[in-house]
Predicted model as a PDB file, atoms N, CA, C, CB and O in Angstrom, pLDDT in the B-factor column:
MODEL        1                                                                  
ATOM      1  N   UNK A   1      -0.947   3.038 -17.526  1.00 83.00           N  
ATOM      2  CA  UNK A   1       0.453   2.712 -17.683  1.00 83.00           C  
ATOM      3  C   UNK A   1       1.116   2.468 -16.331  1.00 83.00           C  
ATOM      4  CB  UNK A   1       1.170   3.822 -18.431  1.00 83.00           C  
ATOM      5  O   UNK A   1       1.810   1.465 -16.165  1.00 83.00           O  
ATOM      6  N   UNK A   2       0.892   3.481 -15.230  1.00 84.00           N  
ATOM      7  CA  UNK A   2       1.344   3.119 -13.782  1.00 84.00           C  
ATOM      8  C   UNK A   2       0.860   1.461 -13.101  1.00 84.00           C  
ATOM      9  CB  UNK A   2       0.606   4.398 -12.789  1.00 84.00           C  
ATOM     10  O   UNK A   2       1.346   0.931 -12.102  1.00 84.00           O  
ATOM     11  N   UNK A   3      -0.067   0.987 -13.867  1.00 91.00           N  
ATOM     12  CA  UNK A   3      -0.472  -0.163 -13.139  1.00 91.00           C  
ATOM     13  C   UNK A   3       0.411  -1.360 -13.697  1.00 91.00           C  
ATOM     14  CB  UNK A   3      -2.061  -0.412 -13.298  1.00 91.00           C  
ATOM     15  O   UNK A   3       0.833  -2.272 -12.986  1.00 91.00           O  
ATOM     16  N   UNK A   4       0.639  -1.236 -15.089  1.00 90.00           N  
ATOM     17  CA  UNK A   4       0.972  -2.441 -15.656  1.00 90.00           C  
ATOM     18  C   UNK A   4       2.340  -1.872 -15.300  1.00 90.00           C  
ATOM     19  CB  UNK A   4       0.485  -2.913 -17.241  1.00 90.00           C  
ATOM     20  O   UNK A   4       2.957  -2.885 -15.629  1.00 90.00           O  
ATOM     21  N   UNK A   5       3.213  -1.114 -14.920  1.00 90.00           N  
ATOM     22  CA  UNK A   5       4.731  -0.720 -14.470  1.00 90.00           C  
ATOM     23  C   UNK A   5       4.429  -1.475 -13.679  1.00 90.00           C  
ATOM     24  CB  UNK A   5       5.376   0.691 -14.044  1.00 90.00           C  
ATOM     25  O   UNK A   5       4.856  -2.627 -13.754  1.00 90.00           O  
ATOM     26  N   UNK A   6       3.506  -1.036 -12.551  1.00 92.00           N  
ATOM     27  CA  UNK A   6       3.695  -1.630 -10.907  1.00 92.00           C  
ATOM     28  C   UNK A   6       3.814  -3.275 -10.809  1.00 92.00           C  
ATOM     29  CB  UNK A   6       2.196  -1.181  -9.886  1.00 92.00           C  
ATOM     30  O   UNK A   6       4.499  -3.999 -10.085  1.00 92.00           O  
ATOM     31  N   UNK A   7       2.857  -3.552 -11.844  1.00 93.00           N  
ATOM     32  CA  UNK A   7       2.601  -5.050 -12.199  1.00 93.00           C  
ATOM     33  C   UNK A   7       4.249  -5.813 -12.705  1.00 93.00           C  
ATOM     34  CB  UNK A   7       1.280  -5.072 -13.678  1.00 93.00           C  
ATOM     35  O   UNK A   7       4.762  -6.894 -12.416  1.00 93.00           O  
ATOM     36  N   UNK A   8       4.640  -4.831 -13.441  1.00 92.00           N  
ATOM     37  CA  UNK A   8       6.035  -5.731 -14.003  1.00 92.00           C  
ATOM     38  C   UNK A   8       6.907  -5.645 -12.852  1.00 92.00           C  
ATOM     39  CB  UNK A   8       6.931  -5.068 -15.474  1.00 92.00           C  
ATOM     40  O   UNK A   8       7.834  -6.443 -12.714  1.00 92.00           O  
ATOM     41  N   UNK A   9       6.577  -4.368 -11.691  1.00 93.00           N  
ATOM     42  CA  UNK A   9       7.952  -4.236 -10.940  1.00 93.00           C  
ATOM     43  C   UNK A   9       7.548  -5.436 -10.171  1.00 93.00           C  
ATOM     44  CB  UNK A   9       8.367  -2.718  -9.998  1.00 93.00           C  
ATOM     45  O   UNK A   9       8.352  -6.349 -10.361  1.00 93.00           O  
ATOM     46  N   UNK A  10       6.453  -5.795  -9.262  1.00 95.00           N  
ATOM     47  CA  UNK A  10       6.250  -6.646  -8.449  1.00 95.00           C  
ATOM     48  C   UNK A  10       6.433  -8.134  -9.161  1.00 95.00           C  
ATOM     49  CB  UNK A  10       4.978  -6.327  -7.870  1.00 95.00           C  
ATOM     50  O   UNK A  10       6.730  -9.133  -8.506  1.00 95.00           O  
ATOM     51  N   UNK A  11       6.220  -8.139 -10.565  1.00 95.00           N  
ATOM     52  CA  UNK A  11       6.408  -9.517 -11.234  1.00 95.00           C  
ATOM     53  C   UNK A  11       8.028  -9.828 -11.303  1.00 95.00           C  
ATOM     54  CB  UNK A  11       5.705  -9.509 -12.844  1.00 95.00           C  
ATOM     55  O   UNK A  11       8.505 -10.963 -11.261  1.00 95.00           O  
ATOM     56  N   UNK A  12       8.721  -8.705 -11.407  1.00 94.00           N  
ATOM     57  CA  UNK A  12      10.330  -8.612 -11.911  1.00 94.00           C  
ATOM     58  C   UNK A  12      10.871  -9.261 -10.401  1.00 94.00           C  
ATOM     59  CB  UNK A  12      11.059  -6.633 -12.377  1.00 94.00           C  
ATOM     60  O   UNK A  12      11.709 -10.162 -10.359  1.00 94.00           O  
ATOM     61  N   UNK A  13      10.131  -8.534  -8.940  1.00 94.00           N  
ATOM     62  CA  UNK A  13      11.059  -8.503  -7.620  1.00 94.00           C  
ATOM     63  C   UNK A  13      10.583 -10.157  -7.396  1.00 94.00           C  
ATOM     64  CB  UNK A  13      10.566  -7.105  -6.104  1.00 94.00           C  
ATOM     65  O   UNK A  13      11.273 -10.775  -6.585  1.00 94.00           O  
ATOM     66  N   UNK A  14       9.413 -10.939  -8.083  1.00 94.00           N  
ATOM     67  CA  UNK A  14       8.886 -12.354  -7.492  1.00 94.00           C  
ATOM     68  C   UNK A  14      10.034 -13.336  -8.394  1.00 94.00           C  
ATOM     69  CB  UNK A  14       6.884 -12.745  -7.918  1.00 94.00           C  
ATOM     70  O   UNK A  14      10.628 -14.299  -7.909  1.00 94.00           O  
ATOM     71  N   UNK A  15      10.167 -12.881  -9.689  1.00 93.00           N  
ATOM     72  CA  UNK A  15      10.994 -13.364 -10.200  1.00 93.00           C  
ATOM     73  C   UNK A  15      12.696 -13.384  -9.905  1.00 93.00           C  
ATOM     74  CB  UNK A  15      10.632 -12.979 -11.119  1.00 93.00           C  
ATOM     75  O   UNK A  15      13.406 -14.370 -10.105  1.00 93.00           O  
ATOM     76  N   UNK A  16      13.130 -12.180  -9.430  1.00 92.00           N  
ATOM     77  CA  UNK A  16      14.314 -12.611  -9.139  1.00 92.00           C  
ATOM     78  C   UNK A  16      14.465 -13.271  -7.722  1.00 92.00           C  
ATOM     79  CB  UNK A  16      15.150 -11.547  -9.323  1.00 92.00           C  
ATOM     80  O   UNK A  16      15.581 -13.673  -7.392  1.00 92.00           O  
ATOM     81  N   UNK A  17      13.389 -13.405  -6.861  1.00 93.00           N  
ATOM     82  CA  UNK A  17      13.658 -13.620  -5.674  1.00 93.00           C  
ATOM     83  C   UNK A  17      13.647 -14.869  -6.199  1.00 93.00           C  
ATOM     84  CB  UNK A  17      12.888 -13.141  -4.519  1.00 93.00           C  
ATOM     85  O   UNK A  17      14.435 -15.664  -5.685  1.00 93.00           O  
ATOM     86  N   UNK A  18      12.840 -15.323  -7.247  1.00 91.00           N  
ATOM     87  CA  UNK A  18      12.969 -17.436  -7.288  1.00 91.00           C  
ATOM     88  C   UNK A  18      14.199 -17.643  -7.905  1.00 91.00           C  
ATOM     89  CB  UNK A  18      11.623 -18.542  -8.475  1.00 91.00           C  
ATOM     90  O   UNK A  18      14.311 -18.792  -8.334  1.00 91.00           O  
ATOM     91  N   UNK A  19      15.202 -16.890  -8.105  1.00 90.00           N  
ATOM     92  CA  UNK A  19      16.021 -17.200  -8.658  1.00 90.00           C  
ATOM     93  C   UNK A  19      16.724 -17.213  -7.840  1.00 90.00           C  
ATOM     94  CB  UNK A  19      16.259 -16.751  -9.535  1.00 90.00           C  
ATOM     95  O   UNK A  19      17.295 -18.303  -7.867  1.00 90.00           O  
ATOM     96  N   UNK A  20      17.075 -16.611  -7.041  1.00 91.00           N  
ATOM     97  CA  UNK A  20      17.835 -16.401  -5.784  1.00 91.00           C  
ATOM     98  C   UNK A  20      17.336 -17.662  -5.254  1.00 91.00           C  
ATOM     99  CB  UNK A  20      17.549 -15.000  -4.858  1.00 91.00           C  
ATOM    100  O   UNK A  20      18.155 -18.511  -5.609  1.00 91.00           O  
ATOM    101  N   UNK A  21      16.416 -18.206  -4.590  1.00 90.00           N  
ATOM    102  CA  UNK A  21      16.158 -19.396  -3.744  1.00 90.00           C  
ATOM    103  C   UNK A  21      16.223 -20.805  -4.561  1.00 90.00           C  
ATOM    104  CB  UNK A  21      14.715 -19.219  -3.079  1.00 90.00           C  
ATOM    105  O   UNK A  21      16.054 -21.941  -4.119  1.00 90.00           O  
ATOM    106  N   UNK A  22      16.563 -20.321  -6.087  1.00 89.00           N  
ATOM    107  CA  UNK A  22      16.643 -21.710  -6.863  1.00 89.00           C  
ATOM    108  C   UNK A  22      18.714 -21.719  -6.484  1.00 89.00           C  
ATOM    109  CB  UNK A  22      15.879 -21.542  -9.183  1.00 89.00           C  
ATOM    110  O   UNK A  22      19.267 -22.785  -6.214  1.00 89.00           O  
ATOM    111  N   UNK A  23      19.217 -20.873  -6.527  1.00 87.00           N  
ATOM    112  CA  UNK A  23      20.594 -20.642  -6.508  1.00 87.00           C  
ATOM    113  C   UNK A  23      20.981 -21.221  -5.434  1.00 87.00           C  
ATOM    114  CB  UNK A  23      21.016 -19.339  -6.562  1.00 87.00           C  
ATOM    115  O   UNK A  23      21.824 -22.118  -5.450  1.00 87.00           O  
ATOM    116  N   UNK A  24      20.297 -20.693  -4.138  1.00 88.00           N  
ATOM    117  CA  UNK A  24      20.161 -21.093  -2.822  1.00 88.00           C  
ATOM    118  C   UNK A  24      20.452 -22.488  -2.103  1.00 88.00           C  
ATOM    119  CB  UNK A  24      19.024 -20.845  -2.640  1.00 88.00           C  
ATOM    120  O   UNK A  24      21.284 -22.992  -1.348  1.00 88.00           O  
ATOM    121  N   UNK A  25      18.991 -22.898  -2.948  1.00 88.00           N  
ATOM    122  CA  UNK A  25      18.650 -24.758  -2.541  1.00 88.00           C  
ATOM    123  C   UNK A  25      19.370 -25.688  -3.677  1.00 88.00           C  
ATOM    124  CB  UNK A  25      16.615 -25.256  -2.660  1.00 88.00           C  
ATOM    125  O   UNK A  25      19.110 -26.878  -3.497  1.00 88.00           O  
ATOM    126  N   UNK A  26      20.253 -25.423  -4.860  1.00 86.00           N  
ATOM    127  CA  UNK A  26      21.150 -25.870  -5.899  1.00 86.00           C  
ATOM    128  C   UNK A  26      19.173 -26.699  -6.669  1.00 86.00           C  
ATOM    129  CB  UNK A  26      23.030 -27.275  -5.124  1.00 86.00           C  
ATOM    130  O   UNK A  26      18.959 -27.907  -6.571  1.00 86.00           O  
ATOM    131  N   UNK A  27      18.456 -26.046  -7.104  1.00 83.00           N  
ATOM    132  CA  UNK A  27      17.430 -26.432  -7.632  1.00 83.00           C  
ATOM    133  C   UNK A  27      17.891 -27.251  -9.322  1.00 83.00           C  
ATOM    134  CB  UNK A  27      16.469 -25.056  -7.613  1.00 83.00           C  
ATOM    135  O   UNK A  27      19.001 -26.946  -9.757  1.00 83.00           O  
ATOM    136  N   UNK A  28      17.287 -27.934  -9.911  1.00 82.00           N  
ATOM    137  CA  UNK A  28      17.946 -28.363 -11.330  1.00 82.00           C  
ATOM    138  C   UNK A  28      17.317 -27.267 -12.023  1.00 82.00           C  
ATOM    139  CB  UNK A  28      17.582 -29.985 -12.025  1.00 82.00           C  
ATOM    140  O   UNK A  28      16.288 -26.621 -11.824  1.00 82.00           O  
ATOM    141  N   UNK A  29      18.563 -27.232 -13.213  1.00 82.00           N  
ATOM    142  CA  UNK A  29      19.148 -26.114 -14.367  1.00 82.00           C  
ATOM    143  C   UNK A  29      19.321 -25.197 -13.687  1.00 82.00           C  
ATOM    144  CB  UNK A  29      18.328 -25.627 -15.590  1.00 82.00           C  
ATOM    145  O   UNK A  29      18.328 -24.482 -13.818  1.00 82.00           O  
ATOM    146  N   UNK A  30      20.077 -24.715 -12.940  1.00 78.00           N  
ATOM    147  CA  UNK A  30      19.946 -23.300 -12.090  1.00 78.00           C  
ATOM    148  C   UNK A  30      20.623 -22.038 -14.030  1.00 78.00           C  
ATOM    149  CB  UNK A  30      21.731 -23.366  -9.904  1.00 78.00           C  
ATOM    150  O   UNK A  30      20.577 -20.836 -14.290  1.00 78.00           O  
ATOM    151  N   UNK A  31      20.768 -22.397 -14.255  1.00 84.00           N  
ATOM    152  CA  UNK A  31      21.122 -21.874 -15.812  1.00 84.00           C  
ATOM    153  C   UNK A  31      19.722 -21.030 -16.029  1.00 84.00           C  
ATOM    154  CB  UNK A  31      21.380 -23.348 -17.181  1.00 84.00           C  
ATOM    155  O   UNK A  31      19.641 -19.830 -16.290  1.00 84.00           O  
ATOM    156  N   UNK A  32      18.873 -21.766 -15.891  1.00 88.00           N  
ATOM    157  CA  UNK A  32      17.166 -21.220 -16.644  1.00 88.00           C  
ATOM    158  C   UNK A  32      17.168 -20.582 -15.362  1.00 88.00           C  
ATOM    159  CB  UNK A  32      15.507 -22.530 -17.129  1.00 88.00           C  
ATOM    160  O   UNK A  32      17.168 -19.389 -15.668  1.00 88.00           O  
ATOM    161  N   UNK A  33      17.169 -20.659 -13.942  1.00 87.00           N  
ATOM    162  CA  UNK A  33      16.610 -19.566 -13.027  1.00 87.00           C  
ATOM    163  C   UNK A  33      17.522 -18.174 -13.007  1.00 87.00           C  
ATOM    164  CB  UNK A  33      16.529 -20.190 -11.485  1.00 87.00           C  
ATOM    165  O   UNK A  33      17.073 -17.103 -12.598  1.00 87.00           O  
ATOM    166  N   UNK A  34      19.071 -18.385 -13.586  1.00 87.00           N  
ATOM    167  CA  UNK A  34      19.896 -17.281 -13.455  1.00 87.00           C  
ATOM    168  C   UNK A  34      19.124 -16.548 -15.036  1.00 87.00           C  
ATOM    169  CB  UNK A  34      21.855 -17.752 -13.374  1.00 87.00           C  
ATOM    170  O   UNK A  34      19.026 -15.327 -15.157  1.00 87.00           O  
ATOM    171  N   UNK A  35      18.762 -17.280 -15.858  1.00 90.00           N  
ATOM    172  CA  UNK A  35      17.931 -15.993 -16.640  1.00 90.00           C  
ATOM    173  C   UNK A  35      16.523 -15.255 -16.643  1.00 90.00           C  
ATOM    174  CB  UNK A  35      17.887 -16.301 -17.782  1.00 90.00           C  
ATOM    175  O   UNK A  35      16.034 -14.314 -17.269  1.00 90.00           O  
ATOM    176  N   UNK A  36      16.037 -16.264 -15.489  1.00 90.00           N  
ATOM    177  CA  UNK A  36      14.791 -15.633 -14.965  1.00 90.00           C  
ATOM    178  C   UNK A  36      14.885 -14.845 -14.463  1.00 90.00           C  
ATOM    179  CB  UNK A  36      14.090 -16.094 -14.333  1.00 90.00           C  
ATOM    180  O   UNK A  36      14.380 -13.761 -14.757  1.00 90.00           O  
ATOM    181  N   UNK A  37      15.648 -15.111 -13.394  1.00 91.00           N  
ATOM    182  CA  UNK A  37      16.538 -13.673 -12.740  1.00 91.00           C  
ATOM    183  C   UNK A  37      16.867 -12.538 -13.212  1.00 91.00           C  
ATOM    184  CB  UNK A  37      17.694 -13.840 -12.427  1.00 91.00           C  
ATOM    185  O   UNK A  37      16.621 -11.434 -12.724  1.00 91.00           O  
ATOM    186  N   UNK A  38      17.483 -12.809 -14.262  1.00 94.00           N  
ATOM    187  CA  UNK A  38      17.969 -11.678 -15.200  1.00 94.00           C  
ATOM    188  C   UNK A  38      17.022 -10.889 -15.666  1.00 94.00           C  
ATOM    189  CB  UNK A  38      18.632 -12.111 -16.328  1.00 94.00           C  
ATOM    190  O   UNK A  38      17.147  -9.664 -15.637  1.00 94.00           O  
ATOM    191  N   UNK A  39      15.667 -11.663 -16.287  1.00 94.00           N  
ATOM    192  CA  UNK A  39      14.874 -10.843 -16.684  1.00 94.00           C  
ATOM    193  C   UNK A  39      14.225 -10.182 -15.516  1.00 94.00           C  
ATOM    194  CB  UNK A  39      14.064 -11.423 -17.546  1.00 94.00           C  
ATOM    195  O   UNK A  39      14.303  -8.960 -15.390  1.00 94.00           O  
ATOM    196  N   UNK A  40      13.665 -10.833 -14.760  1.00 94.00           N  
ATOM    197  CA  UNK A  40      13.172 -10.245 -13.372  1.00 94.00           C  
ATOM    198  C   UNK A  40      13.989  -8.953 -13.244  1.00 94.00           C  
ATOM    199  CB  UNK A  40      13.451 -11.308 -12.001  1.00 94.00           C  
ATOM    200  O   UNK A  40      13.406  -7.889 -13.457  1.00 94.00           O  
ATOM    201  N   UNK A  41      15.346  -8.952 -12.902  1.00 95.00           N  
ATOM    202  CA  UNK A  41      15.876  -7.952 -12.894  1.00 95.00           C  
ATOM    203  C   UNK A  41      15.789  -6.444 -13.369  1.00 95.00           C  
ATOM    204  CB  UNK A  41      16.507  -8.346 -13.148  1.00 95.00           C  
ATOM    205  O   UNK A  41      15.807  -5.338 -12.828  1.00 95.00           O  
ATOM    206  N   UNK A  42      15.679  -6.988 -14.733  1.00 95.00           N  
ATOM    207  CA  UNK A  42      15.062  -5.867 -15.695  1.00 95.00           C  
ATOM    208  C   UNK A  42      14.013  -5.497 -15.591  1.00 95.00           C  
ATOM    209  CB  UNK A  42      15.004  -6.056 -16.849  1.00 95.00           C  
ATOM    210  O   UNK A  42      14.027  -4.277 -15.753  1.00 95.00           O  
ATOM    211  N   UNK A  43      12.675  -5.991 -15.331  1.00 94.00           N  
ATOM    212  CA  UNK A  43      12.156  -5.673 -15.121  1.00 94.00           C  
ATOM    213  C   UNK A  43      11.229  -4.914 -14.203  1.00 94.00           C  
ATOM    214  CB  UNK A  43      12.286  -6.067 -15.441  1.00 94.00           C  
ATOM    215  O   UNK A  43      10.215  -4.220 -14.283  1.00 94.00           O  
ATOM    216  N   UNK A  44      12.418  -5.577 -12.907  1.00 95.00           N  
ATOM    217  CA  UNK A  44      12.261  -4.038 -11.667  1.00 95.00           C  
ATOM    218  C   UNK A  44      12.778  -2.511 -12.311  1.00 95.00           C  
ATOM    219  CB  UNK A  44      13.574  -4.304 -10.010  1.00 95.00           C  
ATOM    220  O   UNK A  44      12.056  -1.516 -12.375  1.00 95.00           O  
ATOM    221  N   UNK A  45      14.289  -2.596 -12.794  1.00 95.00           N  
ATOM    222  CA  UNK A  45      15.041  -1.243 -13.294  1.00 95.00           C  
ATOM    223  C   UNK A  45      14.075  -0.798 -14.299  1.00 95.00           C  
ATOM    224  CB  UNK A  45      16.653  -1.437 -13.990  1.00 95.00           C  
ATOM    225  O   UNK A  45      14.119   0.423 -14.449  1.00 95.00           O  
ATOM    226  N   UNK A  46      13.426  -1.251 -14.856  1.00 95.00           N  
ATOM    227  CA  UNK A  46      12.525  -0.729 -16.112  1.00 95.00           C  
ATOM    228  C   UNK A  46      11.304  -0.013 -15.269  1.00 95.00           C  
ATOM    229  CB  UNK A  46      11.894  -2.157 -17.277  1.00 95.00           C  
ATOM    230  O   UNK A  46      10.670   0.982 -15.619  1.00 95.00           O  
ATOM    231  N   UNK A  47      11.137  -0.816 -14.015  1.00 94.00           N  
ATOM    232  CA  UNK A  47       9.219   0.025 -13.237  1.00 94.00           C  
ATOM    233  C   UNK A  47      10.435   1.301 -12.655  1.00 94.00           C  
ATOM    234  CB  UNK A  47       7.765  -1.389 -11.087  1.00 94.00           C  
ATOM    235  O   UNK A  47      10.072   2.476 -12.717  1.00 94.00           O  
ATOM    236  N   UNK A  48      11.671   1.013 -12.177  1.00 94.00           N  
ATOM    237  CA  UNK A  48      12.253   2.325 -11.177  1.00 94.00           C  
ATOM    238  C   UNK A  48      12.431   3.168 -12.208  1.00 94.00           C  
ATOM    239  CB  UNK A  48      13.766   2.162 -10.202  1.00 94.00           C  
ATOM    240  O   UNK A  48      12.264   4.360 -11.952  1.00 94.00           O  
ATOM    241  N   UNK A  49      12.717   2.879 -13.271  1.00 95.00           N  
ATOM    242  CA  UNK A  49      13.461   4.253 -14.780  1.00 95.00           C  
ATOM    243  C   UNK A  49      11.926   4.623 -14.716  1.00 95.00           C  
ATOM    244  CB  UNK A  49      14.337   3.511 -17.063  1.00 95.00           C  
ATOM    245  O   UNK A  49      11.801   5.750 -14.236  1.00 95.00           O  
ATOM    246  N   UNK A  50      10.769   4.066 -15.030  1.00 94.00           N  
ATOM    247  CA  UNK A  50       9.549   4.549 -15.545  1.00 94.00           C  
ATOM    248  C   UNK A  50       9.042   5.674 -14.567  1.00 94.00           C  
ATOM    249  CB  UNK A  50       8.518   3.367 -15.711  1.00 94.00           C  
ATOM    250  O   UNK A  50       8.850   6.835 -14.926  1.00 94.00           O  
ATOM    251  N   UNK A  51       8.859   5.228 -13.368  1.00 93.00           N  
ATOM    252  CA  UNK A  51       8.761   6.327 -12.018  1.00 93.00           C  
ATOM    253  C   UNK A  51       9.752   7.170 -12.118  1.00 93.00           C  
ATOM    254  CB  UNK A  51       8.895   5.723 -10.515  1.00 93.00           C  
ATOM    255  O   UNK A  51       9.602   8.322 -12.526  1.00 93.00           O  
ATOM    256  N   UNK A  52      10.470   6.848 -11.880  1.00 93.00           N  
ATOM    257  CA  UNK A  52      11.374   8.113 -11.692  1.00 93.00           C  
ATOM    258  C   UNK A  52      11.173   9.559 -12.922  1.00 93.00           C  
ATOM    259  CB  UNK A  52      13.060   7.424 -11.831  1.00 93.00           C  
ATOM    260  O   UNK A  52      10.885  10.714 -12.608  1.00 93.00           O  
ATOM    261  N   UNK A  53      11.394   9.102 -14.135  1.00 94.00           N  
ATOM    262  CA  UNK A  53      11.012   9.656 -14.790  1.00 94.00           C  
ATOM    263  C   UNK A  53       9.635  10.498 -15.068  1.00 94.00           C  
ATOM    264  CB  UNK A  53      11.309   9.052 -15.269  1.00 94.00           C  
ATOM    265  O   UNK A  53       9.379  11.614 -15.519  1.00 94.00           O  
ATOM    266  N   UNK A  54       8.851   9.352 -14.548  1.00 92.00           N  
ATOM    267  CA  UNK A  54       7.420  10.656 -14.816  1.00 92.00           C  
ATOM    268  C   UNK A  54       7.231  11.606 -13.477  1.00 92.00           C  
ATOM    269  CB  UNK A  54       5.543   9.736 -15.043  1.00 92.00           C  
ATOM    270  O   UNK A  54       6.434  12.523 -13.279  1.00 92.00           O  
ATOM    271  N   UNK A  55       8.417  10.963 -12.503  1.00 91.00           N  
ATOM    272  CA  UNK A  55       8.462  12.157 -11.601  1.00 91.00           C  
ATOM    273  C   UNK A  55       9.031  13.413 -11.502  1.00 91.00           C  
ATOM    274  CB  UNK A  55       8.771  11.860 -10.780  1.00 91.00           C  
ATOM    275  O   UNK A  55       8.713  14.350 -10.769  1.00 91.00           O  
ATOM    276  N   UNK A  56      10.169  13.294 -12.569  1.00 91.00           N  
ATOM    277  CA  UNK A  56      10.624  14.349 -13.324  1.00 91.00           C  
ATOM    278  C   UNK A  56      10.272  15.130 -13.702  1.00 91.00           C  
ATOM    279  CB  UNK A  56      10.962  14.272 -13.973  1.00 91.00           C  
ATOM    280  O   UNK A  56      10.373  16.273 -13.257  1.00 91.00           O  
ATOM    281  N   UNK A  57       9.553  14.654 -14.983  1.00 90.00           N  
ATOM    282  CA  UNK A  57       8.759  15.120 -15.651  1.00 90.00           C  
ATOM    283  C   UNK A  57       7.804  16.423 -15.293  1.00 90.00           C  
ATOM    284  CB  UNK A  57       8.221  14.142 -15.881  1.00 90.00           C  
ATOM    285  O   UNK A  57       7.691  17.593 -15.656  1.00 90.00           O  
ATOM    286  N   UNK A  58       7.029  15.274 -14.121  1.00 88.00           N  
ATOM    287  CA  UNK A  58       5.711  15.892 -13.257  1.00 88.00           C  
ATOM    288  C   UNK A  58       6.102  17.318 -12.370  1.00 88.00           C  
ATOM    289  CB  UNK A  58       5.148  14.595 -12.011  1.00 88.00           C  
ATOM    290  O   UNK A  58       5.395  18.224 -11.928  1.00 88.00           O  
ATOM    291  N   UNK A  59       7.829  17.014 -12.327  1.00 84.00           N  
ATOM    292  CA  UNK A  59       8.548  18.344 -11.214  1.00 84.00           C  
ATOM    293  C   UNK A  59       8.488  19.364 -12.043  1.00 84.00           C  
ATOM    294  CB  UNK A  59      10.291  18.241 -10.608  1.00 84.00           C  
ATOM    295  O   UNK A  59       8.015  20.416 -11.615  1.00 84.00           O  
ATOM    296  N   UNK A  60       8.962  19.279 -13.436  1.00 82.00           N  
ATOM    297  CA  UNK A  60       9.682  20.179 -14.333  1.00 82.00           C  
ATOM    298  C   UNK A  60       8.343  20.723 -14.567  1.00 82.00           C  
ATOM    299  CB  UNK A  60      10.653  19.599 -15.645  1.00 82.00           C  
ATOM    300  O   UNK A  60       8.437  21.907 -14.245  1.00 82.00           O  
ATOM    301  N   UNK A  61       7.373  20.533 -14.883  1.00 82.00           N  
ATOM    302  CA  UNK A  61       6.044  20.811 -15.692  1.00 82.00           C  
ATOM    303  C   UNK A  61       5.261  21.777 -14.431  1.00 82.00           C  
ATOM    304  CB  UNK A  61       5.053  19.101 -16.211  1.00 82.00           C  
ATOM    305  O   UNK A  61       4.752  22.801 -14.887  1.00 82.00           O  
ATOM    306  N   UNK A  62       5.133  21.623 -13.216  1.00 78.00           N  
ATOM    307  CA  UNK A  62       5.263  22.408 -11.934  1.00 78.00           C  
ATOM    308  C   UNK A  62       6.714  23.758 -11.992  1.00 78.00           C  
ATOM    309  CB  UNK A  62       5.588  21.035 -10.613  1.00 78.00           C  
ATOM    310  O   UNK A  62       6.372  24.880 -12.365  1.00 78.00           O  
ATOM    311  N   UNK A  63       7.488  23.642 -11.798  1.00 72.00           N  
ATOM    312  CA  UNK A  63       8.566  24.373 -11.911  1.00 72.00           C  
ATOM    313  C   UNK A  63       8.134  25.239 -13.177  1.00 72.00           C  
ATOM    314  CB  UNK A  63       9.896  23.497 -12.019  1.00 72.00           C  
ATOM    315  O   UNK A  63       7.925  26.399 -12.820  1.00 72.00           O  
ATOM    316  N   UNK A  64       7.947  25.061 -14.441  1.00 72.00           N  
ATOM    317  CA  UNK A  64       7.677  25.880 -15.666  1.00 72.00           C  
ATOM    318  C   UNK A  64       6.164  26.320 -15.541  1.00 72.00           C  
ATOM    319  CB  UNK A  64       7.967  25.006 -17.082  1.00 72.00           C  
ATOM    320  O   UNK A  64       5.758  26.995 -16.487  1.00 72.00           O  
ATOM    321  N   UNK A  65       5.162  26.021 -14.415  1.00 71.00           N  
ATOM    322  CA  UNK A  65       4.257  26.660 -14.814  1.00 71.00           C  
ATOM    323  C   UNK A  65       4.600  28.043 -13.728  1.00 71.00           C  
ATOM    324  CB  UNK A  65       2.832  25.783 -14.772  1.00 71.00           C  
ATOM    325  O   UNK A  65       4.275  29.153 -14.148  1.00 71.00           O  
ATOM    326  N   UNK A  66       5.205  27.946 -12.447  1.00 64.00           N  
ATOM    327  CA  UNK A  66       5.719  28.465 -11.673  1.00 64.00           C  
ATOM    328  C   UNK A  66       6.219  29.988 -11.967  1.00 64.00           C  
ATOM    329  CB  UNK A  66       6.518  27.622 -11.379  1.00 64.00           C  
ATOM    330  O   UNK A  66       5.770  31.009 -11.445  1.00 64.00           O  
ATOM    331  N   UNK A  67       7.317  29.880 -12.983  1.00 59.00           N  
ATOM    332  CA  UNK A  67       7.911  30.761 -14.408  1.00 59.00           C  
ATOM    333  C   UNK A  67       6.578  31.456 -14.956  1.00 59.00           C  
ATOM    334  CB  UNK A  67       8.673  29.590 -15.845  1.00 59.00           C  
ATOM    335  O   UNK A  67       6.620  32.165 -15.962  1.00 59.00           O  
TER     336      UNK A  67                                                      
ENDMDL                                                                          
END                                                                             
């Protein structure tokens, strides 16, 4: 599961960056790159929620065996 996260975060940060350089250079439909973007977007916040969380997780489960 950590690989295919890592995979979407690095796919999400390639994607919004072409959106950004389609915005940039006035590329045609910039419409379709502002939703590539968008998804790109999401799909970085989706790899950072996923980490973060199983780092949580991974703290709390340490902390309660601790107890």
């Amino acid at each position: 599961m950590r690989k295919l996260t890592m995979i979407g975060g690095v796919f999400g940060i390639a994607l919004a960056v072409t959106a950004y350089f389609a915005e940039l250079r006035n590329w045609m439909s910039p419409e379709a790159f502002i939703t590539i973007g968008l998804a790109g977007y999401v799909l970085v916040i989706t790899a950072v929620a996923y980490f973060l969380l199983s780092w949580l997780t991974k703290g709390l489960k340490e902390d309660l065996e601790v107890l």
